[in-house]
Structures are given as C-alpha cells and as structure tokens.
C-alpha positions as CSV (number, residue, x, y, z in Angstrom):
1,X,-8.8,15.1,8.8
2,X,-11.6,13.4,6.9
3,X,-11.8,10.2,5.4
4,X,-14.6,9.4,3.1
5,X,-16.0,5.7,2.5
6,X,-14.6,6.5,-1.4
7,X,-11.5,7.8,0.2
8,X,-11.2,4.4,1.4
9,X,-12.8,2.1,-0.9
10,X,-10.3,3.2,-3.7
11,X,-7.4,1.7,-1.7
12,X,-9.1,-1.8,-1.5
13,X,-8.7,-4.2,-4.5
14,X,-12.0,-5.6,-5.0
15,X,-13.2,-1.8,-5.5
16,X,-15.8,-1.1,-6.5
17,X,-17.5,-4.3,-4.7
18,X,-17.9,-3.5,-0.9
19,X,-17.0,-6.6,1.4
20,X,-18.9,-7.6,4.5
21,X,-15.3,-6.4,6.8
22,X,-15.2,-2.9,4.7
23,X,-17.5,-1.3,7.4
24,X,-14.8,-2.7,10.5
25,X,-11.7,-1.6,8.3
26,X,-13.2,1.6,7.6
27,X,-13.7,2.4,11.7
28,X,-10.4,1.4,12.0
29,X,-9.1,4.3,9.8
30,X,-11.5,6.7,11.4
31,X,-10.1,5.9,14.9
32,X,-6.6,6.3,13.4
33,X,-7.6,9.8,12.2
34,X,-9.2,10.6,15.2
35,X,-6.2,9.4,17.1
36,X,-3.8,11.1,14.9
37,X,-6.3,14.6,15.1
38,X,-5.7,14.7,18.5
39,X,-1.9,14.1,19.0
40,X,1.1,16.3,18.5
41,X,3.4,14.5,16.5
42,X,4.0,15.0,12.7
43,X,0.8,17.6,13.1
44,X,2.9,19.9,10.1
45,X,2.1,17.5,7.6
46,X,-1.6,18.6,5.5
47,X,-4.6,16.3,6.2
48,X,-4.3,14.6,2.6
49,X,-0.8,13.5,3.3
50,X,-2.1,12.3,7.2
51,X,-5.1,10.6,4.9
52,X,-2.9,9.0,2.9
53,X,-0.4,7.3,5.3
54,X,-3.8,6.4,7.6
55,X,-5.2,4.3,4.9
56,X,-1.9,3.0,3.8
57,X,-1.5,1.7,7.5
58,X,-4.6,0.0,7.4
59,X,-4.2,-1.7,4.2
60,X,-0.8,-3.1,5.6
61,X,-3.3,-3.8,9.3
62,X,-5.9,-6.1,6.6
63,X,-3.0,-7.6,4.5
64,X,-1.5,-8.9,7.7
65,X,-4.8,-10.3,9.1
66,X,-5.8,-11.8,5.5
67,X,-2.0,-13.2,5.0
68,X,-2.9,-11.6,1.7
69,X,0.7,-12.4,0.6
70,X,2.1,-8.9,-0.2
71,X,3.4,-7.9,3.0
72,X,5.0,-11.4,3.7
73,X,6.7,-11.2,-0.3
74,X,8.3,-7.9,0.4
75,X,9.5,-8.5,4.5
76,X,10.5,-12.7,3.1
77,X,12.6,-10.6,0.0
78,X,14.5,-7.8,2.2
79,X,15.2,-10.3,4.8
80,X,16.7,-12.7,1.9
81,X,18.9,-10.0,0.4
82,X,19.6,-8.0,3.1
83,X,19.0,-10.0,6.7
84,X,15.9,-7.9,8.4
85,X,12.5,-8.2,7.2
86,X,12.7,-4.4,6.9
87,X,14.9,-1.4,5.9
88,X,16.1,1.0,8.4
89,X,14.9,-1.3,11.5
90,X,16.6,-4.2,12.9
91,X,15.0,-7.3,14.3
92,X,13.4,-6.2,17.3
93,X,13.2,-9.5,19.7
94,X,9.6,-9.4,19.8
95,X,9.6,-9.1,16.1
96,X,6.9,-11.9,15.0
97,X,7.2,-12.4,10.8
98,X,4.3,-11.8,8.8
99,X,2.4,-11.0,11.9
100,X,1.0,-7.3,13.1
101,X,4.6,-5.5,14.3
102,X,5.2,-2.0,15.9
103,X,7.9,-1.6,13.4
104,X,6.1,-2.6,10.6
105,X,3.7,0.4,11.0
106,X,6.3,2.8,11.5
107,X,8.0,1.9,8.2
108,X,4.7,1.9,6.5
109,X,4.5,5.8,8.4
110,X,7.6,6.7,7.1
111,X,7.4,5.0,3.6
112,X,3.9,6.5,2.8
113,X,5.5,10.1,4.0
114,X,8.9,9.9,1.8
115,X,7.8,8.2,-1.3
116,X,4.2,10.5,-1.6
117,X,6.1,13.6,-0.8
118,X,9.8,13.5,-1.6
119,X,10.5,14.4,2.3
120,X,13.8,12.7,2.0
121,X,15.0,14.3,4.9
122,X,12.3,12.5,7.1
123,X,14.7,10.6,9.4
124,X,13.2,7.3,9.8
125,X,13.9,7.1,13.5
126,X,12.3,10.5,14.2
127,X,10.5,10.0,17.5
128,X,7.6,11.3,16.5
129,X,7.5,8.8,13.9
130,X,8.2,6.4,16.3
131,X,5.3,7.5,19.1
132,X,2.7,7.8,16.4
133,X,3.4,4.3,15.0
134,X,3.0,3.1,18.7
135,X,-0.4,4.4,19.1
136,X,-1.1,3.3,15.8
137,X,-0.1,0.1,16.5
138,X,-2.2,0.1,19.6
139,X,-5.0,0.5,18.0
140,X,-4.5,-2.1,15.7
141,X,-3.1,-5.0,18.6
142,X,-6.3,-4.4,20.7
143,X,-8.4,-5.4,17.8
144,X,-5.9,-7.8,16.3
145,X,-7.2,-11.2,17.1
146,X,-10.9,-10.9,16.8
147,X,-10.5,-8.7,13.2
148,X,-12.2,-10.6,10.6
149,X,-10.3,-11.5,7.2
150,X,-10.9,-9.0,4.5
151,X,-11.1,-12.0,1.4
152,X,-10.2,-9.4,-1.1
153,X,-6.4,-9.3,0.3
154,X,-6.3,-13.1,-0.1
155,X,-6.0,-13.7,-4.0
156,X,-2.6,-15.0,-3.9
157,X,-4.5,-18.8,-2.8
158,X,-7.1,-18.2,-5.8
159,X,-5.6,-17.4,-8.7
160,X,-3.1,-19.1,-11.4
161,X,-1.0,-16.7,-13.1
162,X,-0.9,-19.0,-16.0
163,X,-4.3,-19.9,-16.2
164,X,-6.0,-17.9,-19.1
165,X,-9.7,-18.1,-17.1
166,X,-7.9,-15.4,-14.2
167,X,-6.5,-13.1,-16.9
168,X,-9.2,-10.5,-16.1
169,X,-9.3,-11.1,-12.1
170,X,-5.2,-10.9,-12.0
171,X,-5.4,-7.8,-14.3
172,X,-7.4,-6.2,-11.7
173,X,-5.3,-7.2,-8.6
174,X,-2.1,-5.7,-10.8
175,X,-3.6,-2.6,-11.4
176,X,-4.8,-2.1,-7.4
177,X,-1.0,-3.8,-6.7
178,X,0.6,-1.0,-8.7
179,X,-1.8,1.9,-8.4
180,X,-3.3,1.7,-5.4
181,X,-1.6,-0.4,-2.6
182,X,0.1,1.0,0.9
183,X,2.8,-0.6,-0.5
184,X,3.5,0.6,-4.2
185,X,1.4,3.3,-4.5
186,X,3.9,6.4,-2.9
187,X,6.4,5.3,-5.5
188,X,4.4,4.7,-8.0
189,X,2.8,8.0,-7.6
190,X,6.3,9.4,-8.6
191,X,6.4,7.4,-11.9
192,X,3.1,9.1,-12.8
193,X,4.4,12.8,-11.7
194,X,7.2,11.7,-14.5
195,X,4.8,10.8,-16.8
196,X,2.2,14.2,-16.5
197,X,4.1,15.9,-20.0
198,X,3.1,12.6,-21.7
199,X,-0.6,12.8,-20.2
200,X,-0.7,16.5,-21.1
201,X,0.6,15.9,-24.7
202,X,-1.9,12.9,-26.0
203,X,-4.7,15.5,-23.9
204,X,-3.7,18.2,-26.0
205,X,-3.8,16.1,-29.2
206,X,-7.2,14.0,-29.0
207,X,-8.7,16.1,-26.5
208,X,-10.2,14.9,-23.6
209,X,-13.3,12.6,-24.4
210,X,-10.8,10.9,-26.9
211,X,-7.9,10.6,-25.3
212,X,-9.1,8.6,-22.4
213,X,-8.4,5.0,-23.8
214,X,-4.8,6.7,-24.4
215,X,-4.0,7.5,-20.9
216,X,-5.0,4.1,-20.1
217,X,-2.9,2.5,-22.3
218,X,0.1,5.1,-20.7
219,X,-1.3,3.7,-17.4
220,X,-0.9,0.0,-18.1
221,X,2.4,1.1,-19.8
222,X,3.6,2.5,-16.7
223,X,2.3,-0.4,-14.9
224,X,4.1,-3.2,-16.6
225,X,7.5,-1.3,-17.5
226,X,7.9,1.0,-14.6
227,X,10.0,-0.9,-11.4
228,X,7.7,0.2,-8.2
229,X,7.8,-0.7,-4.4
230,X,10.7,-0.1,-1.9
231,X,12.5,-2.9,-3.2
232,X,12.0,-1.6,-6.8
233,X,10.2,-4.3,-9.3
234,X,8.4,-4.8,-11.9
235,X,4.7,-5.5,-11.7
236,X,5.3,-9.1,-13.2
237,X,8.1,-9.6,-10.6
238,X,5.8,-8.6,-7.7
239,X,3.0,-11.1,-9.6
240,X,5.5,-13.8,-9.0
241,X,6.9,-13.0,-5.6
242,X,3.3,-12.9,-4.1
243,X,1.1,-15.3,-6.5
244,X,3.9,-18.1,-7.2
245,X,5.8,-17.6,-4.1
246,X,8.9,-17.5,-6.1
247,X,11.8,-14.8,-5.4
248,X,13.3,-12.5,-8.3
C-alpha cells in the first residue's frame, strides 16, 4: 500500500500547515504499512481500506502522546456509561487510561474497518485483528516515550469555546473533528454516503462551479446536525466533552 504525505496530511488538523513532528508521524505510518504489507492477517481487505485504518491508528498514536483530549473524552464517557474505557474489550490489567494500549489499537482496527465499510460481520475478537493490533502496537511502544508532541492535537488547552476571538480556530478543529479524525471520520463517512442524492441534486441544479458554496453549507449542515463517533454525538457535544471537559 502507499501512503502519500497528502494521504496523511489530510487526517491532521492543522492541515494545510506542516508541523515540525509531521515528518516522524508520517514514518510511523510508513512502517505500519510496511509492516502490515508484509503480514498475513486481514491481507483481503483493498489497500485504500488498509490506508485508511493505518492513518486512523496513527492519529489515535499522536492524540495519545499530545493528550490532545479526544481519545481521553470518548474512553472517560464509555467508561462513565458503561464501566470499560472501551466497547467490546474489558479492562485488561495492564490497561493504563489515556495512555498508548494494545486494545486501544485493536478497537481503533476494528472501528476504522466496520464504520468505513459496513463489515458488520467483522468479529471484533477475530485473531487476526488481534495479532495485527499487537504488531501495531509494537511499533508504536518502542517509539512511545521519546515521540515528540504533535501541538496540533493539543487545542483542547488553547481555546475557549465561548470566546468569540477562537470562533475561526474552533471552526477548523470541528470540521477536522467531524470530517477527518480516526475517531469520527468512518461514521461520519456514512452520513455523507446518505447525503450523495442531496450533493447530486444542488450539482444538477447550479452546476458545478456554482454549487460549491452549497455543498459546503450541506457539509457544515451535516456537521453540526448529524450525531457521529462510536458513542454517537453531536459535534457541539463532542466540542464540550473534549474542550470544556464536561460530559453529555
């Protein structure tokens, strides 16, 4: 499989800027690839899923080393409502919260898989699931303590969701939260396969040149009405949960 640098720089949220840690995070998705290229489990699935779920894994890898906030929101919430930071797995004993966690990559595996794809049938103990997530996780644990922060994960300290002067900069983390991050994106990929007949309708009736402030209005429509994440929320509940550190 092949991962560009746009490949990757579309998942981060201060894209289009490149940070000074882009170039290690980057090599860690290549070895992931390379890793994964070279293993036999889960090989049936097409290189653009396999792309997918590699960059969603290292997203979750710089969130974790940032304590960017939304991985520690969503594990704090499922633990609150449900008693384990995650859904399928229990509390392993060695289970550390908020830190870098086997399990956590193999739910990030399986979550990228099922919510991109549909694969419902995907068993979420499947033990090639669960050896790939191990390498993964490998990878990720020999590199762990000396990985430097990625800042762009780490707006959650910089930013006051009622302060008018961030409008534009939380604006621009919602629209990465929802579109583009390991966490929201496979679901919220489904809300925009629901949405195509709209796209193709206000196409077909401004044309393309025209229509493009339309589908960006649909976009932030989508964004701020449609519930996203695998605890399904809004955008402006996700906001709070990571930004204000205040449970739905």
């Amino acid at each position: 499989m092949e991962i560009s640098v746009k490949d990757y720089m579309e998942r981060q949220p201060g894209n289009p800027r490149v940070a000074e840690t882009d170039q290690f995070y980057l090599w860690i998705a290549l070895r992931l690839a390379k890793l994964w290229d070279e293993s036999p489990w889960l090989s049936e699935l097409d290189d653009e899923l396999r792309r997918d779920v590699v960059l969603a894994v290292t997203g979750y890898y710089q969130d974790v080393v940032a304590d960017g906030g939304l991985w520690r929101s969503f594990t704090r919430l499922h633990a609150e409502r449900h008693g384990t930071p995650l859904p399928h797995y229990g509390r392993r004993e060695e289970y550390i919260d908020y830190e870098l966690n086997v399990d956590d990559v193999r739910f990030v595996i399986w979550w990228t898989i099922v919510g991109e794809q549909g694969i419902v049938a995907l068993d979420p103990h499947n033990v090639e699931l669960e050896a790939l997530a191990m390498a993964f996780h490998k990878v990720l644990d020999e590199e762990y303590e000396d990985a430097p922060i990625p800042r762009q994960f780490c707006i959650a300290s910089e930013v006051d969701l009622d302060n008018p002067l961030d409008a534009q900069r939380i604006y621009d983390y919602a629209y990465w939260l929802y579109w583009r991050s390991f966490l929201l994106r496979p679901s919220s990929q489904a809300v925009m396969d629901r949405a195509m007949p709209q796209a193709h309708a206000i196409i077909a009736r401004a044309g393309e040149s025209d229509a493009r402030p339309l589908l960006l209005e649909l976009n932030e429509r989508l964004m701020y009405s449609e519930p996203a994440g695998p605890i399904p929320l809004t955008t402006a509940q996700w906001l709070r949960l990571i930004i204000d550190d205040q449970l739905p």
